[in-house]
N, CA, C and O of each residue as an XYZ file, in Angstrom:
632
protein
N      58.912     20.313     79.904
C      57.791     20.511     79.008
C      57.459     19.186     78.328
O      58.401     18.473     77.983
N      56.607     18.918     78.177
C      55.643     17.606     77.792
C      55.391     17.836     75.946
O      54.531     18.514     75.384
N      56.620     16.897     75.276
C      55.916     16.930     74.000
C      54.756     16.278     73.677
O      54.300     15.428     74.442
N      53.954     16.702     72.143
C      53.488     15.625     71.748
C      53.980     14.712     70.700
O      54.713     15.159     69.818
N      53.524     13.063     70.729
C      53.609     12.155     69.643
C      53.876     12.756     68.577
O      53.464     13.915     68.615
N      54.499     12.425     67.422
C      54.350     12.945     65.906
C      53.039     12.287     65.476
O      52.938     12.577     64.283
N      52.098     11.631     65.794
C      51.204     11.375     65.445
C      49.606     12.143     65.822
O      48.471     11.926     65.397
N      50.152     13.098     66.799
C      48.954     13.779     67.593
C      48.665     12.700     68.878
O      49.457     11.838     69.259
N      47.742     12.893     69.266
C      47.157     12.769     70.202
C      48.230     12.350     71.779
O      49.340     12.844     71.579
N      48.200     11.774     72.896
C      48.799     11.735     73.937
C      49.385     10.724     74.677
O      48.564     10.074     75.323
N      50.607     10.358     74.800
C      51.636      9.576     75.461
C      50.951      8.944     76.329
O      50.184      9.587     77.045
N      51.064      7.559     76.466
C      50.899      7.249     77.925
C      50.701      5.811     77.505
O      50.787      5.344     76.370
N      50.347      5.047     78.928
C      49.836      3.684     78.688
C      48.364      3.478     79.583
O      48.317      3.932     80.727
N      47.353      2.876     79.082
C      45.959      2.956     79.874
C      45.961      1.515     80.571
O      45.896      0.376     80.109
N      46.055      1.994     81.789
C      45.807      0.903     83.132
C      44.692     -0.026     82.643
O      43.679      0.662     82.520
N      44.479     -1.159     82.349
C      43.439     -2.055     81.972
C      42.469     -2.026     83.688
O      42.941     -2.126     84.821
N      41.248     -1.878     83.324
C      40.814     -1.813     84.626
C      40.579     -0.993     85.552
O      39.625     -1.004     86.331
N      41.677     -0.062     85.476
C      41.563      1.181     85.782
C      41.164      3.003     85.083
O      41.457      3.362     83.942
N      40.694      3.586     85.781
C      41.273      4.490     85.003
C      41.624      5.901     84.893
O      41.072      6.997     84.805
N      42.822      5.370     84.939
C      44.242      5.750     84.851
C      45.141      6.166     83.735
O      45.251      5.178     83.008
N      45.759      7.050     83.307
C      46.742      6.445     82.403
C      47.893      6.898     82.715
O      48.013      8.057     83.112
N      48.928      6.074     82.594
C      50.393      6.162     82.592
C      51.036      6.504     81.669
O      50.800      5.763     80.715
N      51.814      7.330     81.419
C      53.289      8.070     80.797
C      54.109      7.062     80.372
O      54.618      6.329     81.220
N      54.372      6.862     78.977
C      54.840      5.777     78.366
C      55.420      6.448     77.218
O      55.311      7.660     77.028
N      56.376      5.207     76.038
C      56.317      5.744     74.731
C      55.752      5.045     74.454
O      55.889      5.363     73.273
N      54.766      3.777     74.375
C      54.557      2.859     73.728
C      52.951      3.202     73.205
O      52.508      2.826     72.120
N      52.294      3.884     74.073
C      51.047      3.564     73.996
C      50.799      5.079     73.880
O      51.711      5.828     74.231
N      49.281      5.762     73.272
C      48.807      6.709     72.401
C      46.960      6.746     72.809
O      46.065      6.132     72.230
N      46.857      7.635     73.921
C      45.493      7.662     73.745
C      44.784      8.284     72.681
O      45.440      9.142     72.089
N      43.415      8.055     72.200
C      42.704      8.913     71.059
C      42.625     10.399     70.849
O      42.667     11.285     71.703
N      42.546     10.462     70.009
C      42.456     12.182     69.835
C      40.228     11.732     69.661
O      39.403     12.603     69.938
N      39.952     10.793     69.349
C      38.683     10.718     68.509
C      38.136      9.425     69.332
O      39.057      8.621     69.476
N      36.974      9.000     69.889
C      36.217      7.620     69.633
C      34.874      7.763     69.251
O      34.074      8.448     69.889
N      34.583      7.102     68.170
C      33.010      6.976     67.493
C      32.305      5.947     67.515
O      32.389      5.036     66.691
N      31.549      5.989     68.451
C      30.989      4.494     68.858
C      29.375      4.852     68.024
O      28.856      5.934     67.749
N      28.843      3.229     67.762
C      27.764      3.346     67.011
C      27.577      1.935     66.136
O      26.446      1.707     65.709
N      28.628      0.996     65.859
C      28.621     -0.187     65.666
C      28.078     -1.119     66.366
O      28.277     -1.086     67.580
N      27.099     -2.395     65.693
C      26.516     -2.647     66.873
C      27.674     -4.327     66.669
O      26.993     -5.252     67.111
N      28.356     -4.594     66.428
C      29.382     -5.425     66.807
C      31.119     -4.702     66.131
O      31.426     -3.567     65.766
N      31.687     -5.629     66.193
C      33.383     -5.695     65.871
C      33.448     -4.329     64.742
O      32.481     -4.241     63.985
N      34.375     -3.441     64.633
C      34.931     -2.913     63.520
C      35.695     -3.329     62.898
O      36.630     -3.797     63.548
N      35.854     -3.467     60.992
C      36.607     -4.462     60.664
C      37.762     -3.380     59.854
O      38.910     -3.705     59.552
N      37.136     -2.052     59.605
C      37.772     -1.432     58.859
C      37.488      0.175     59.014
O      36.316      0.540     59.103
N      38.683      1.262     59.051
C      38.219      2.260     58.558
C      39.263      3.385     57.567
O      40.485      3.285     57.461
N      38.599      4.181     57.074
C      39.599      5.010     56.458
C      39.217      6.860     56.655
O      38.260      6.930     57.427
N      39.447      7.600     56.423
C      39.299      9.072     56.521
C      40.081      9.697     55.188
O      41.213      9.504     54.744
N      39.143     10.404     54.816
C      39.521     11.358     53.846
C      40.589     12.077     54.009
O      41.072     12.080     55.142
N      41.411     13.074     52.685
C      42.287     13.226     52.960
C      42.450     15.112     53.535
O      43.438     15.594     54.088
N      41.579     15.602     53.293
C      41.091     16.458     54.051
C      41.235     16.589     55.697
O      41.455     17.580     56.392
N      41.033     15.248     56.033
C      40.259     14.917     57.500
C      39.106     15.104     58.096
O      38.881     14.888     59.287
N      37.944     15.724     56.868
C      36.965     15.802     57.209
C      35.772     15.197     58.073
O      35.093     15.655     58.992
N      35.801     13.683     57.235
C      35.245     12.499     57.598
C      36.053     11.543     57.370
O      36.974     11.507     56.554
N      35.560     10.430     58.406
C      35.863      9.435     58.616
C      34.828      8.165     58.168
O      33.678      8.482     58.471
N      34.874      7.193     57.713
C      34.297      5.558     57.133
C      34.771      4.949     57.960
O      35.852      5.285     58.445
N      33.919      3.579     58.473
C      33.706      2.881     59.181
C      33.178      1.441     58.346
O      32.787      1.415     57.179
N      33.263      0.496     59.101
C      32.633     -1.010     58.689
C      32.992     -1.763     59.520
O      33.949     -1.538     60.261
N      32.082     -3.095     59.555
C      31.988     -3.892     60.396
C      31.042     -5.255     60.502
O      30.229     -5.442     59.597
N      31.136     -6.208     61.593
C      30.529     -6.891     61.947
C      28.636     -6.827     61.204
O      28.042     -7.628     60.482
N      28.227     -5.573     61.782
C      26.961     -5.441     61.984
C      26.419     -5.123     60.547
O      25.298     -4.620     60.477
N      27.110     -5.370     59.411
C      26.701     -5.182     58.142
C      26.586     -3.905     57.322
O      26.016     -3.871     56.232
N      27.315     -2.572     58.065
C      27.112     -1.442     57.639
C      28.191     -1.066     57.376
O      29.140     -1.828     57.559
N      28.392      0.238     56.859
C      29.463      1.403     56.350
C      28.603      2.862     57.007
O      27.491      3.277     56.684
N      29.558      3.416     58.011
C      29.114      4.179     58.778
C      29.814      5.289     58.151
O      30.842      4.932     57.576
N      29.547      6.576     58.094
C      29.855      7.687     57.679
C      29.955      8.749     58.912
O      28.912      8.842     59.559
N      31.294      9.755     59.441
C      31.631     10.205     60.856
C      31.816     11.277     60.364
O      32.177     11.630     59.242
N      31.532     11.833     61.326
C      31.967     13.512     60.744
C      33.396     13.676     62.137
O      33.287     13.561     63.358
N      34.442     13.929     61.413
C      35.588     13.878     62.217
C      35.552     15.023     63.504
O      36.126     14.787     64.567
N      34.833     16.228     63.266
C      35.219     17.031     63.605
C      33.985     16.994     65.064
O      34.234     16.971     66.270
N      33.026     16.998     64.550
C      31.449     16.317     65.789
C      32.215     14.772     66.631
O      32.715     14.825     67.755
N      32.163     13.881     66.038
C      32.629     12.398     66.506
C      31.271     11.924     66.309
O      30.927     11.021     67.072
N      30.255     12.411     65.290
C      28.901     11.892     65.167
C      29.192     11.470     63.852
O      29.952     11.846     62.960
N      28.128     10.326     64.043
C      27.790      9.785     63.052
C      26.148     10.060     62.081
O      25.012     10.178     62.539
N      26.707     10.096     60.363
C      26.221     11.137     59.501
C      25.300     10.510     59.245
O      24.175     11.006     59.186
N      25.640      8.813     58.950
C      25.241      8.195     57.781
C      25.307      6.797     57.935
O      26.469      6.492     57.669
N      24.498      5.532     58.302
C      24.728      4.573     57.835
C      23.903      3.654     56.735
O      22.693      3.598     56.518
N      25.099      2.897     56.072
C      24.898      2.919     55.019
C      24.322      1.376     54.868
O      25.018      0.554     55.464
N      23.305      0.900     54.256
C      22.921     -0.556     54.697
C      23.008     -0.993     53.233
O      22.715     -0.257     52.291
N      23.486     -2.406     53.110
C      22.716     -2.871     51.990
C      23.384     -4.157     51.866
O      22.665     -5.086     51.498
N      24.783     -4.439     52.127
C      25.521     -5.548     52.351
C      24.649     -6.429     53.193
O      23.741     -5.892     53.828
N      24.852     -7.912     53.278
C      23.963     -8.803     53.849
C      24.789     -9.340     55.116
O      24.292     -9.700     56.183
N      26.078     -9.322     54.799
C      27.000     -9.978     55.718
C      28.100     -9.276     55.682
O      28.618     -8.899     54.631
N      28.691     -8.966     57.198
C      29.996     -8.259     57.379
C      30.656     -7.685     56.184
O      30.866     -8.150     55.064
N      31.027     -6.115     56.941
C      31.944     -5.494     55.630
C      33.631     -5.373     56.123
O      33.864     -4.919     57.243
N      34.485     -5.694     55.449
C      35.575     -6.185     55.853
C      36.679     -4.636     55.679
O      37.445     -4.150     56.511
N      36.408     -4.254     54.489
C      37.054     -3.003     54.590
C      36.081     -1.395     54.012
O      34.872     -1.160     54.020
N      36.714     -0.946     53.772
C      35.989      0.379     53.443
C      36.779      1.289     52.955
O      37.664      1.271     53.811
N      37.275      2.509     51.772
C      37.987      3.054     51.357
C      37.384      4.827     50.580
O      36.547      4.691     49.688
N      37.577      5.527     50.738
C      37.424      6.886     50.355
C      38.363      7.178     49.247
O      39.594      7.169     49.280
N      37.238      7.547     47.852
C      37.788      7.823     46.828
C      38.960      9.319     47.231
O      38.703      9.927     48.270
N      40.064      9.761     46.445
C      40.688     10.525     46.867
C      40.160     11.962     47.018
O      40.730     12.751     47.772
N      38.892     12.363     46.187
C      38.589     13.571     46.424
C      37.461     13.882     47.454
O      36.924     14.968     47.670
N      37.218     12.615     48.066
C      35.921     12.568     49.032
C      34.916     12.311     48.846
O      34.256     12.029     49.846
N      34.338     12.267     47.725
C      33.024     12.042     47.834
C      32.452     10.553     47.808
O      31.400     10.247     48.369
N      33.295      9.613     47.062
C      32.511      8.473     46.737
C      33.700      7.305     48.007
O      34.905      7.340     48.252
N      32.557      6.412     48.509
C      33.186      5.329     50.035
C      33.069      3.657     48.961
O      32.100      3.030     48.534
N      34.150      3.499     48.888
C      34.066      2.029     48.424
C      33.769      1.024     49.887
O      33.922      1.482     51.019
N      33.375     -0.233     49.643
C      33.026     -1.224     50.386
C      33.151     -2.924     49.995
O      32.660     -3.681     49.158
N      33.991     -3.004     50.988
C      34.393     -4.916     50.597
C      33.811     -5.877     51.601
O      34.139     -5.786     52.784
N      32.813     -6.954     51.112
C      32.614     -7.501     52.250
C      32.667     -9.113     52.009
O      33.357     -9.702     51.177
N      31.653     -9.737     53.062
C      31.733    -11.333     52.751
C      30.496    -11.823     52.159
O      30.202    -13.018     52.130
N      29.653    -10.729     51.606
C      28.956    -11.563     50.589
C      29.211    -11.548     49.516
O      28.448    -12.158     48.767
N      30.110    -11.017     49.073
C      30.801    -11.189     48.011
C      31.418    -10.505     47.094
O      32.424    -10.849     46.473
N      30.401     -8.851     46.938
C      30.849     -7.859     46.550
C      31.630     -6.734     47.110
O      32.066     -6.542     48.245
N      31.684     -6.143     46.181
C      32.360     -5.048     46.164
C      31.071     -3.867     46.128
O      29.968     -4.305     45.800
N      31.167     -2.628     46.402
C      29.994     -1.613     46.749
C      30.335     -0.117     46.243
O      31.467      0.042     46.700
N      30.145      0.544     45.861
C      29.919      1.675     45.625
C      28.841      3.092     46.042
O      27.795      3.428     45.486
N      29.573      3.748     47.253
C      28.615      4.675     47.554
C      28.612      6.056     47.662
O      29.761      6.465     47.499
N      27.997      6.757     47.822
C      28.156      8.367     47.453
C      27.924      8.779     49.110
O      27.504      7.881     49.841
N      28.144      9.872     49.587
C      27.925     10.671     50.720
C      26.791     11.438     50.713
O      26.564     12.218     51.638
N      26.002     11.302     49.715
C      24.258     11.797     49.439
C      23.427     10.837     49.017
O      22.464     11.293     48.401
N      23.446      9.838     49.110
C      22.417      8.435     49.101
C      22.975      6.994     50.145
O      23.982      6.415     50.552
N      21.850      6.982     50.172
C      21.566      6.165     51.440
C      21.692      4.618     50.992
O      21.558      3.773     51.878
N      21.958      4.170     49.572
C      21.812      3.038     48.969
C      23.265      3.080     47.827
O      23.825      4.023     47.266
N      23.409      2.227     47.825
C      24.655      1.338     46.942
C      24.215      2.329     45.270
O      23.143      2.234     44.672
N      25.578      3.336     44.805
C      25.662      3.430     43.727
C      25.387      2.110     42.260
O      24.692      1.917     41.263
N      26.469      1.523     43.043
C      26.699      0.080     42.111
C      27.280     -1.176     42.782
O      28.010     -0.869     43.725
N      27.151     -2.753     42.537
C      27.322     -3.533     42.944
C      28.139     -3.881     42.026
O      27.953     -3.704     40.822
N      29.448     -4.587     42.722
C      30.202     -5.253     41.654
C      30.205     -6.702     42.056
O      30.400     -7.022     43.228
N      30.051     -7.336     41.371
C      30.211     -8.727     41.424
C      30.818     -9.988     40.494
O      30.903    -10.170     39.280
N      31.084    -10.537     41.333
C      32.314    -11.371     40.030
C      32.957    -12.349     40.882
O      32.787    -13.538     40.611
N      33.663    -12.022     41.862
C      34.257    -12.763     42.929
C      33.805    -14.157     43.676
O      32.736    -14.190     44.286
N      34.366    -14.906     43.627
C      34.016    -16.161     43.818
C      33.301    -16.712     45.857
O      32.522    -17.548     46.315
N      34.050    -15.786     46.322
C      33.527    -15.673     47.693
C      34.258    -14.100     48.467
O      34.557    -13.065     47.871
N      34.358    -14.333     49.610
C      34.032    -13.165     50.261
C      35.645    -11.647     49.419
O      36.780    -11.827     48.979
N      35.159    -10.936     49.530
C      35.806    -10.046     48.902
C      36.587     -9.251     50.128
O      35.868     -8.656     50.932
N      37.939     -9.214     50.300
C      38.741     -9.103     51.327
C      39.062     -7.351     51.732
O      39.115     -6.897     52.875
N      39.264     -6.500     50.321
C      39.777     -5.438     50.514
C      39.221     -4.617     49.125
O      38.913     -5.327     48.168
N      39.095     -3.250     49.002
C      39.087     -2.367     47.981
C      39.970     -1.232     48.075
O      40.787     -1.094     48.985
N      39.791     -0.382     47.085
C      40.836      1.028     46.907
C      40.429      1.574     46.041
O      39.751      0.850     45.312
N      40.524      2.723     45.687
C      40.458      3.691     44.376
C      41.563      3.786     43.460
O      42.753      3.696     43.762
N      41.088      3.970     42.346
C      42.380      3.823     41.233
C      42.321      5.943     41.845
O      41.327      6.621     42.103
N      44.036      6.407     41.869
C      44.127      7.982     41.816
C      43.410      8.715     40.822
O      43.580      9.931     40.725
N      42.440      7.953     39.897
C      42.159      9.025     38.853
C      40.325      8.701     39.242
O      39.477      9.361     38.641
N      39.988      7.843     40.083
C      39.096      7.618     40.656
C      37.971      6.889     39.631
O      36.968      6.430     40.176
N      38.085      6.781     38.331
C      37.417      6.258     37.707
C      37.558      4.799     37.531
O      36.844      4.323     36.648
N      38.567      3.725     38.386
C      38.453      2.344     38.719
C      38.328      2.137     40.423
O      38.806      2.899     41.264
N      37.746      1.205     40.617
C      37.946      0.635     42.029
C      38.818     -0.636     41.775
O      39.032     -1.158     40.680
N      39.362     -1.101     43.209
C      40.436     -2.600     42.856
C      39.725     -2.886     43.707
O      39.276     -2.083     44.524
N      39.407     -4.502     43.667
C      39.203     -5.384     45.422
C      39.713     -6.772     44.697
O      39.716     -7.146     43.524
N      40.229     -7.478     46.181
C      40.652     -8.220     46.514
C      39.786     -9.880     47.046
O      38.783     -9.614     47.708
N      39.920    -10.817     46.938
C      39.124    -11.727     47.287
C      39.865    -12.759     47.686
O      41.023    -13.054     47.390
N      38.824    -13.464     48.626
C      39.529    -14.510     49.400
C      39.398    -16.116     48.053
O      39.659    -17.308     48.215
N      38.936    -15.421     46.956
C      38.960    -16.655     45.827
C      40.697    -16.338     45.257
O      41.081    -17.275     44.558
N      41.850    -15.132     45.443
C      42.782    -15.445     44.832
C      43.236    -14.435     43.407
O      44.144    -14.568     42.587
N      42.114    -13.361     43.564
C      41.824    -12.940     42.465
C      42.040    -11.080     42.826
O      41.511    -10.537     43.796
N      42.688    -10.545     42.077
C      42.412     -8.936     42.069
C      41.201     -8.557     40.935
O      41.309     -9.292     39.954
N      40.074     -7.592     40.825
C      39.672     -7.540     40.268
C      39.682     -5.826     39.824
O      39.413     -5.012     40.706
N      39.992     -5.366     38.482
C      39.855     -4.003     38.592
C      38.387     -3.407     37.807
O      37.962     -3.883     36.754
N      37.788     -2.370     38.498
C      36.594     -2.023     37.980
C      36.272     -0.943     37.356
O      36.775      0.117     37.729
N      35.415     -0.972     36.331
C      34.796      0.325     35.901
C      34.032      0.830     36.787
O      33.006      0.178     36.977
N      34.167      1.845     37.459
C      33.112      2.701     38.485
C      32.319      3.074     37.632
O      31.341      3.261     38.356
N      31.897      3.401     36.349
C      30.851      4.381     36.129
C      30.581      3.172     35.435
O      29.732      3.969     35.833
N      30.364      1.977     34.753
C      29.796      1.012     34.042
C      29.179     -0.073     34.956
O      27.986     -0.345     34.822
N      30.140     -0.874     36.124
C      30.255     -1.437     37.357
C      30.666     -2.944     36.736
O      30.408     -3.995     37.324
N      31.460     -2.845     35.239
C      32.028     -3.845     35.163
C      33.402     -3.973     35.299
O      34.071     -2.999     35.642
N      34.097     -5.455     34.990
C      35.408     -5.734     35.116
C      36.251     -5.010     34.127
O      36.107     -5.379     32.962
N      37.060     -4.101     34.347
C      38.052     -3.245     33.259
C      39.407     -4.320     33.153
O      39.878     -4.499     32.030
N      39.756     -4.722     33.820
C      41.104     -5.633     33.550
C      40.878     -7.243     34.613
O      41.747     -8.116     34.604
């Protein structure tokens, strides 16, 4: 009998070139692929639900997936240059966004445009997260700096 991974989805290794896949431990085909980026993915995260899935990338967006379709809901424009990461507040509703123009982003799953812009960071902004009580965001920057935020003001709290 054929287990599965503790991770879900299926054992094997994929023949480059072929296709094929081989019976392995090393390698894990998808349970999911959501294509729709129009270059590199730099980041994603999924709620804790598993409802949806966030996306970012190359092509300047934050894509919004519905886990369960493999469609995409929502993209989200407003960054000018690559978004580097992307993060889901813990109860789902609100998608943070870090990129290389500098900010930090704030967005809801019912508007199509940036809650709030944070800005402060000296150049490209590397990573974000939600504080657990969801009323701060953190990001990270390639200036050296953590910055923590007021989400509902969109200034610097610490």
């Amino acid at each position: 009998e054929r287990k599965m991974p503790p991770f879900g989805g299926e054992q094997g290794r994929y023949v480059s070139g072929e296709d094929e896949w081989e019976e392995s431990s090393a390698w894990y085909r998808p349970l999911r692929v959501m294509s729709g980026h129009q270059g590199a993915v730099y980041g994603a995260d999924i709620t804790m639900n598993d409802e949806f899935v966030a996306s970012c990338g190359e092509d300047c967006t934050v894509r919004l997936w519905s886990n369960e379709t493999e469609t995409n809901l929502l993209s989200l424009r407003g960054h000018n240059y690559p978004v580097w990461d992307v993060a889901w507040s813990f109860e789902g509703f609100y998608i943070a966004s870090a990129s290389y123009d500098g900010t930090a982003r704030l967005w809801s799953m019912h508007h199509a445009y940036p809650l709030r812009i944070f800005v402060g960071h000296e150049a490209d902004v590397e990573c974000v997260c939600f504080h657990p009580n969801c009323n701060y965001l953190v990001s990270g920057g390639i200036d050296r700096t953590v910055r923590m935020w007021d989400a509902s003001s969109g200034k610097v709290a610490r």
